[in-house]
PyMOL Python script that loads the backbone (N, CA, C, O; Angstrom):
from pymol import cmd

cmd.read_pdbstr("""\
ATOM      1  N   UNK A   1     -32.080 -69.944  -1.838  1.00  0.00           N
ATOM      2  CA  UNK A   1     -30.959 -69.664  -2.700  1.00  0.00           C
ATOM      3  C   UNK A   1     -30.164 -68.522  -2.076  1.00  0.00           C
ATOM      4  O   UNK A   1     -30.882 -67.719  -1.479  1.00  0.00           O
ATOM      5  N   UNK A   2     -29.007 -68.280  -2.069  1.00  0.00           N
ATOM      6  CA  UNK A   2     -28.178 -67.462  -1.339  1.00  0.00           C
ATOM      7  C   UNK A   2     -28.313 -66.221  -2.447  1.00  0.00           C
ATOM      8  O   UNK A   2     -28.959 -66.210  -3.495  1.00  0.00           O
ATOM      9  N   UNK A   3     -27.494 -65.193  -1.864  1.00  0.00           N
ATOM     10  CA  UNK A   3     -27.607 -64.054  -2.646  1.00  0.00           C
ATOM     11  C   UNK A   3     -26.853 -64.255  -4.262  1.00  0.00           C
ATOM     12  O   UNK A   3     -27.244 -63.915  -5.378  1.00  0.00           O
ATOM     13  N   UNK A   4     -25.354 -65.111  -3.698  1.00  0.00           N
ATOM     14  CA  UNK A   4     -24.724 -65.237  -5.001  1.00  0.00           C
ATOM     15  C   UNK A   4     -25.102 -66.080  -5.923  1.00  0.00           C
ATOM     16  O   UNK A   4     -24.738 -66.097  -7.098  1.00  0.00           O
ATOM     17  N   UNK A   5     -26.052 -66.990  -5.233  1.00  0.00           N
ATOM     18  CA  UNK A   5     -26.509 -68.101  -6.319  1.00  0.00           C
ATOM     19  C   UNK A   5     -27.914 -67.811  -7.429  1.00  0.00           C
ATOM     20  O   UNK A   5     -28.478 -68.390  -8.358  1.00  0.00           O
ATOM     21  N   UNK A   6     -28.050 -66.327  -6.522  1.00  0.00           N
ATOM     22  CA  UNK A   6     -29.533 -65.700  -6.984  1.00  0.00           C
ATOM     23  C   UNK A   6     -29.065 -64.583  -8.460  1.00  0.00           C
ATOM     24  O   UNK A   6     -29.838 -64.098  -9.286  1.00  0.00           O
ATOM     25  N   UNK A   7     -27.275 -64.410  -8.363  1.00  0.00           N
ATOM     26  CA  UNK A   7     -26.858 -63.095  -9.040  1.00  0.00           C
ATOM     27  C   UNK A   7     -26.284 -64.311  -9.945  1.00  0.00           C
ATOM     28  O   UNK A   7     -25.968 -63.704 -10.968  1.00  0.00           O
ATOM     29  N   UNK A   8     -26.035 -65.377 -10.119  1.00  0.00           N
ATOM     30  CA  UNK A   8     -25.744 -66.409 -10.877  1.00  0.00           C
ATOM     31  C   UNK A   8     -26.700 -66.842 -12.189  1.00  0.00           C
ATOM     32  O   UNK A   8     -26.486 -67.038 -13.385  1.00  0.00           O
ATOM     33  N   UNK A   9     -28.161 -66.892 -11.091  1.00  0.00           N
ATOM     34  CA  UNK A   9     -28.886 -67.495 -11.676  1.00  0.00           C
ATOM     35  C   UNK A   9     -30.002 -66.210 -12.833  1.00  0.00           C
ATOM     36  O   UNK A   9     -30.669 -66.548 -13.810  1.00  0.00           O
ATOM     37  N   UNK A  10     -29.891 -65.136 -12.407  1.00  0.00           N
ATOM     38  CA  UNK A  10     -29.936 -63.747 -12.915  1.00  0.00           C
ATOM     39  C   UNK A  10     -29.509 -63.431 -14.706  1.00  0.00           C
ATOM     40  O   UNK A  10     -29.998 -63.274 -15.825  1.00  0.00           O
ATOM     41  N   UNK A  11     -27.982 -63.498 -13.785  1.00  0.00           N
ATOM     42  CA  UNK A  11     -26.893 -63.476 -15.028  1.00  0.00           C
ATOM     43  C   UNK A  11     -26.580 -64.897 -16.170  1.00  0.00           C
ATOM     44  O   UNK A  11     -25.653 -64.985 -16.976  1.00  0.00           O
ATOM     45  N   UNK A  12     -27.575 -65.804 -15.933  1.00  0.00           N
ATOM     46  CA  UNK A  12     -27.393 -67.148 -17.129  1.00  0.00           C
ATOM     47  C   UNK A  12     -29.005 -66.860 -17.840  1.00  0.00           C
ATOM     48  O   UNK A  12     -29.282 -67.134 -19.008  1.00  0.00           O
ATOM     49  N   UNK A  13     -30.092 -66.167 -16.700  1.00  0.00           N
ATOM     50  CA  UNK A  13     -31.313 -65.816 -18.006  1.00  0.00           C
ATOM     51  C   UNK A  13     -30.906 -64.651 -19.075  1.00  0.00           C
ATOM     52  O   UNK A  13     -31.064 -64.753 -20.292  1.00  0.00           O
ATOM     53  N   UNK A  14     -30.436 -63.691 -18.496  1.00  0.00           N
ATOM     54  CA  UNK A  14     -29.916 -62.371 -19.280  1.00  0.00           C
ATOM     55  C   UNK A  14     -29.232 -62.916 -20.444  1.00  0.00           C
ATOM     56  O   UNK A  14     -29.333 -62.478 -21.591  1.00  0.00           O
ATOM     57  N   UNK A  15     -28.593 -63.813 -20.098  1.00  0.00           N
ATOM     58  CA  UNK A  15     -27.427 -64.322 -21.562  1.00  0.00           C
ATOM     59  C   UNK A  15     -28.205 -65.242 -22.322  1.00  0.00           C
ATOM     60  O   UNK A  15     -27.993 -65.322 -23.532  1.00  0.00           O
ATOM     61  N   UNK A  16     -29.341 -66.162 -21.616  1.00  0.00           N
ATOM     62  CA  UNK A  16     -30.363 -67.326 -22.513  1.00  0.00           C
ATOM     63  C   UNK A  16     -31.110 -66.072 -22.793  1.00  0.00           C
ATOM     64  O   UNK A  16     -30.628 -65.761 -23.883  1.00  0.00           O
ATOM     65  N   UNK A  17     -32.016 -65.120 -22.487  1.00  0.00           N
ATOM     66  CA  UNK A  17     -32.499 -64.470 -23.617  1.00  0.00           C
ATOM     67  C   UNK A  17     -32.000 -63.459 -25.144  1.00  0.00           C
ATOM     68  O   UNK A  17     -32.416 -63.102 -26.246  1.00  0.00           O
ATOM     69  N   UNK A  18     -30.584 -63.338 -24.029  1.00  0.00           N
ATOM     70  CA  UNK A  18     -29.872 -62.145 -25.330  1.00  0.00           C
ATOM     71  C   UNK A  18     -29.793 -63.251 -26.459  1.00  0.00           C
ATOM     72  O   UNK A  18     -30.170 -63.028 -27.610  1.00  0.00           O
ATOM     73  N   UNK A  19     -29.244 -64.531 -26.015  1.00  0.00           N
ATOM     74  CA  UNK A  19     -29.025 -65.723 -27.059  1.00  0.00           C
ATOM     75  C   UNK A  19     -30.887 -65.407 -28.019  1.00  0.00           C
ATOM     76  O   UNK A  19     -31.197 -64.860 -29.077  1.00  0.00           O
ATOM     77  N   UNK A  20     -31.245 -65.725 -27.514  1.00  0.00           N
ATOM     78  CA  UNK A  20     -32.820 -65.765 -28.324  1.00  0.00           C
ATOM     79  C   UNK A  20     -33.106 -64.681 -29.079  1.00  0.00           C
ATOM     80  O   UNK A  20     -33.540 -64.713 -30.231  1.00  0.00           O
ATOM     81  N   UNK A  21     -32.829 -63.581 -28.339  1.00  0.00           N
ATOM     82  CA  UNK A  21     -33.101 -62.104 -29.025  1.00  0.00           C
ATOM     83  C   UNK A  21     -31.854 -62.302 -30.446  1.00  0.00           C
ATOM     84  O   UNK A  21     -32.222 -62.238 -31.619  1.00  0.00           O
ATOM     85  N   UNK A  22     -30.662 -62.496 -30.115  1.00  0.00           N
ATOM     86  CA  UNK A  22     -29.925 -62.424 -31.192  1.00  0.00           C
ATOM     87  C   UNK A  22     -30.033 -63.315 -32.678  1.00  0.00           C
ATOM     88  O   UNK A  22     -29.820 -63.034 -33.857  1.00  0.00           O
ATOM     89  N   UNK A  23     -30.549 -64.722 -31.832  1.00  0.00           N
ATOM     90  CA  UNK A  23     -31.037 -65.605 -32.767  1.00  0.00           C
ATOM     91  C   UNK A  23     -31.984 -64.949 -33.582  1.00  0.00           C
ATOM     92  O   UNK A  23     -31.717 -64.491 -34.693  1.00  0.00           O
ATOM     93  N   UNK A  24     -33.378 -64.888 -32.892  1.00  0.00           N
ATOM     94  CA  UNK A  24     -34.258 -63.969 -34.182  1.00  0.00           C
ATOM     95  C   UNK A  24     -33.990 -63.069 -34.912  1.00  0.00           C
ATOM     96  O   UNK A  24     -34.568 -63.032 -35.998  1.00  0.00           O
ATOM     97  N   UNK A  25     -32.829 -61.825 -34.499  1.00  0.00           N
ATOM     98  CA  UNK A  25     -32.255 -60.812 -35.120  1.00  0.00           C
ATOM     99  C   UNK A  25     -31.562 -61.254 -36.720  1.00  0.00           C
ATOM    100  O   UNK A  25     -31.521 -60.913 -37.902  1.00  0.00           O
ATOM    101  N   UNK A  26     -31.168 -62.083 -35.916  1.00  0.00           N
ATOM    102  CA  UNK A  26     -30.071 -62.854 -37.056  1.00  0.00           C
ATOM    103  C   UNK A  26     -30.655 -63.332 -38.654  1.00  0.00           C
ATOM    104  O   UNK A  26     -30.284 -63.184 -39.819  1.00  0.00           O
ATOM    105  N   UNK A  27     -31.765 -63.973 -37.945  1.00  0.00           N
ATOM    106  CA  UNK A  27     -32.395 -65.156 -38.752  1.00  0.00           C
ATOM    107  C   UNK A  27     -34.120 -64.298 -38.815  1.00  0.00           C
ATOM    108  O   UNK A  27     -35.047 -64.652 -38.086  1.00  0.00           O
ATOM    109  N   UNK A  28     -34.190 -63.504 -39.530  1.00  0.00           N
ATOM    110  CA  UNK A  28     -36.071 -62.290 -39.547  1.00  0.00           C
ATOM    111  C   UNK A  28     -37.059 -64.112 -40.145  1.00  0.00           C
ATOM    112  O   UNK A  28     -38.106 -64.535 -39.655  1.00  0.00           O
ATOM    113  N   UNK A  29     -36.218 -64.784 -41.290  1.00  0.00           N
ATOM    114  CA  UNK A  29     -37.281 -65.365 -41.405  1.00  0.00           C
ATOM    115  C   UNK A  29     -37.841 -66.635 -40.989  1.00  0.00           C
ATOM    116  O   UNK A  29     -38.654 -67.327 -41.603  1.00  0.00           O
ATOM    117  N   UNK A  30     -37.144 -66.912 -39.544  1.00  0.00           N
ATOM    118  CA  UNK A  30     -37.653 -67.445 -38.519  1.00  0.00           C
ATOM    119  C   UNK A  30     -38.960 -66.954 -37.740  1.00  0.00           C
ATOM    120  O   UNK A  30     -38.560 -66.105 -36.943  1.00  0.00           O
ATOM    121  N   UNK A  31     -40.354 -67.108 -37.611  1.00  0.00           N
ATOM    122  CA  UNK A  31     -41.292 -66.394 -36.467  1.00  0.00           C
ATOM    123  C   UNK A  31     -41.440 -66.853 -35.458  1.00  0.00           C
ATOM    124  O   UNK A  31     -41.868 -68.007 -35.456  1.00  0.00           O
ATOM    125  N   UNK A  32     -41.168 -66.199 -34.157  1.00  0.00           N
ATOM    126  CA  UNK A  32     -40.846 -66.785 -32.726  1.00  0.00           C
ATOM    127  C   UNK A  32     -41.821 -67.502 -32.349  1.00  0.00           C
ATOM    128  O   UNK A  32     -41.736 -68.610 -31.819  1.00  0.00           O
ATOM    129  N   UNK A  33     -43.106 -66.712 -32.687  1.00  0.00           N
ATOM    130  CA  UNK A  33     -44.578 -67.537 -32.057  1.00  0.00           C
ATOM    131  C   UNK A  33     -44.695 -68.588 -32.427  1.00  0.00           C
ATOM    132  O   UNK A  33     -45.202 -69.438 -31.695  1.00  0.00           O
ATOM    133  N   UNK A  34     -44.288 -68.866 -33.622  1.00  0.00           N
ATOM    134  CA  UNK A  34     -44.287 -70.748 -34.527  1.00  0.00           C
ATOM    135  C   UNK A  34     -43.570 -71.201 -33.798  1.00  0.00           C
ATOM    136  O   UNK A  34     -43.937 -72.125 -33.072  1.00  0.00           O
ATOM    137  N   UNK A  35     -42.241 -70.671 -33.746  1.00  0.00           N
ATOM    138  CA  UNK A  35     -41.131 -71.760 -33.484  1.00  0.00           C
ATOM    139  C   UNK A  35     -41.360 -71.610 -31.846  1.00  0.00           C
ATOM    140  O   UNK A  35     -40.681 -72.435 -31.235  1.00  0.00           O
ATOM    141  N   UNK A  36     -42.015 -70.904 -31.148  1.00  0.00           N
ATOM    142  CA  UNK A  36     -42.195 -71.266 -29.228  1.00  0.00           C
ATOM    143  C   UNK A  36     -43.057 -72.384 -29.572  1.00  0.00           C
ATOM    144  O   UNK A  36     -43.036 -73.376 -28.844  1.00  0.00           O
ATOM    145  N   UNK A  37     -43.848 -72.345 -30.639  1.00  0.00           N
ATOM    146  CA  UNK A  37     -45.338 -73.570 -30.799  1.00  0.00           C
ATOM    147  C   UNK A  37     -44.789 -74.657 -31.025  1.00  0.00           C
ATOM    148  O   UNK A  37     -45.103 -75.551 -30.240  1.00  0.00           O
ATOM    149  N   UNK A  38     -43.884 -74.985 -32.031  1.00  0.00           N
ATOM    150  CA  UNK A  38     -43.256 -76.507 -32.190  1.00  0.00           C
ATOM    151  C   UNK A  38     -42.494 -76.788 -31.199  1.00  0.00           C
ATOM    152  O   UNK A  38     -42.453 -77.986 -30.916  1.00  0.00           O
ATOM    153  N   UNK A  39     -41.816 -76.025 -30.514  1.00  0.00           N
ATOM    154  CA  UNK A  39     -40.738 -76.335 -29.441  1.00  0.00           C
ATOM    155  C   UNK A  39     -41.979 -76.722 -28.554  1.00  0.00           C
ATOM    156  O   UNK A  39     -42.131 -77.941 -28.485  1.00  0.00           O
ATOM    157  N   UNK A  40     -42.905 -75.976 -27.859  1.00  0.00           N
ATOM    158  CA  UNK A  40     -43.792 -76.711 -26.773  1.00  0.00           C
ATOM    159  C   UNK A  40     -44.341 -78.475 -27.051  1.00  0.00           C
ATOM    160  O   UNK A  40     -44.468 -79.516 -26.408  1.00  0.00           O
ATOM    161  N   UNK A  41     -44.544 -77.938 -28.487  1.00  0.00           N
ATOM    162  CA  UNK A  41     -45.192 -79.605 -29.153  1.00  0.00           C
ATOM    163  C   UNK A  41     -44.204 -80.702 -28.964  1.00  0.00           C
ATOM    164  O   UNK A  41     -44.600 -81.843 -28.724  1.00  0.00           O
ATOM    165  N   UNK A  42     -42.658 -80.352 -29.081  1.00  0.00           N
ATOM    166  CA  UNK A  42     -41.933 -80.896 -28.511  1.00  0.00           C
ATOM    167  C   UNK A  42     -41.726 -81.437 -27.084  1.00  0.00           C
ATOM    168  O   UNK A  42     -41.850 -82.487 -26.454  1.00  0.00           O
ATOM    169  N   UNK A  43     -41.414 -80.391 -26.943  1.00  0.00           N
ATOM    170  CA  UNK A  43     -42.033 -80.700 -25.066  1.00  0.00           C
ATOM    171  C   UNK A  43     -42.571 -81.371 -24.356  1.00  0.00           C
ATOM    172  O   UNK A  43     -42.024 -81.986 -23.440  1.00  0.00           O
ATOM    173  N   UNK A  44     -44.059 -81.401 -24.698  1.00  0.00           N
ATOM    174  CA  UNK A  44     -45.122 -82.180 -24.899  1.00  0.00           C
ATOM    175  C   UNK A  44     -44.656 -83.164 -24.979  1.00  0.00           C
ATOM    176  O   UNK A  44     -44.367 -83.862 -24.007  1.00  0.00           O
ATOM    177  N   UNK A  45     -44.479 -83.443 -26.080  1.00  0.00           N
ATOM    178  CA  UNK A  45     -44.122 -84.837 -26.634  1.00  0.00           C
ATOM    179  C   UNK A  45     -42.728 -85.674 -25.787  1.00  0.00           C
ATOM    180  O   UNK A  45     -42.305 -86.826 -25.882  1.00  0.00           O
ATOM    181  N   UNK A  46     -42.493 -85.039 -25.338  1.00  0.00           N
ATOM    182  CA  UNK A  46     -40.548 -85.764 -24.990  1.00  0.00           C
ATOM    183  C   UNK A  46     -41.353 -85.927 -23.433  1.00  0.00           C
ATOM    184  O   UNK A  46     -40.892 -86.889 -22.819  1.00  0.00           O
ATOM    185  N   UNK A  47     -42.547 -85.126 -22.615  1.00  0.00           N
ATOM    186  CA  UNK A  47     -43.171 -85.325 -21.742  1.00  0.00           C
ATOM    187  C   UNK A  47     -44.166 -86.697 -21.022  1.00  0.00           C
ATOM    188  O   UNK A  47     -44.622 -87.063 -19.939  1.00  0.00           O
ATOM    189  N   UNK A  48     -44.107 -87.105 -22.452  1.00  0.00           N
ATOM    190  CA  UNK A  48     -45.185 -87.963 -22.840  1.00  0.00           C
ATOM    191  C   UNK A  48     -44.376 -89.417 -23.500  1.00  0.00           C
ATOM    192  O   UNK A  48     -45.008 -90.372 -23.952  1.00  0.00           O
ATOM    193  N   UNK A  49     -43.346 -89.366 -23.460  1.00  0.00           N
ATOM    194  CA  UNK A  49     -42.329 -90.646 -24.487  1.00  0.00           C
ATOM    195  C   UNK A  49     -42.556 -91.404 -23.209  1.00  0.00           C
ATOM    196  O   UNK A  49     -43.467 -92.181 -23.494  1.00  0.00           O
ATOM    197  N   UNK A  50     -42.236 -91.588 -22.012  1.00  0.00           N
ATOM    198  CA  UNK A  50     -41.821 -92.376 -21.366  1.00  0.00           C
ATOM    199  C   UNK A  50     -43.324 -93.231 -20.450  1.00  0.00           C
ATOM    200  O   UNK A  50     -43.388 -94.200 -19.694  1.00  0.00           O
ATOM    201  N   UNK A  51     -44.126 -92.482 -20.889  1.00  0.00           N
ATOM    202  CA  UNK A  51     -45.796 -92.959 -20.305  1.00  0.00           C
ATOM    203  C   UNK A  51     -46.077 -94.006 -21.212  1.00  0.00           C
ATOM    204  O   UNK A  51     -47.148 -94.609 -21.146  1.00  0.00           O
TER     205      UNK A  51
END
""", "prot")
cmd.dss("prot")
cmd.show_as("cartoon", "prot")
cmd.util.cbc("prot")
cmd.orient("prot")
């Protein structure tokens, strides 16, 4: 990856986590650890549709 594609790719996690951080801020009675758990189960699952 080149330098600029490395300061690209930097600057789109910084903004996908501020997004996350702000989301929970927003929303207290959301709990992250549940909702990382159904999203993986998801995952999982959308991993597994095409087998």
């Amino acid at each position: 990856m080149t330098g600029k594609g490395s300061d690209i790719a930097q600057d789109r996690i910084k903004a996908i986590n501020g997004w996350w951080a702000e989301l929970f801020d927003e929303n207290p009675q959301i709990d992250p650890e549940g909702f990382y758990k159904e999203l993986r189960c998801v995952y999982n699952r959308l991993l597994t549709a095409d087998a």
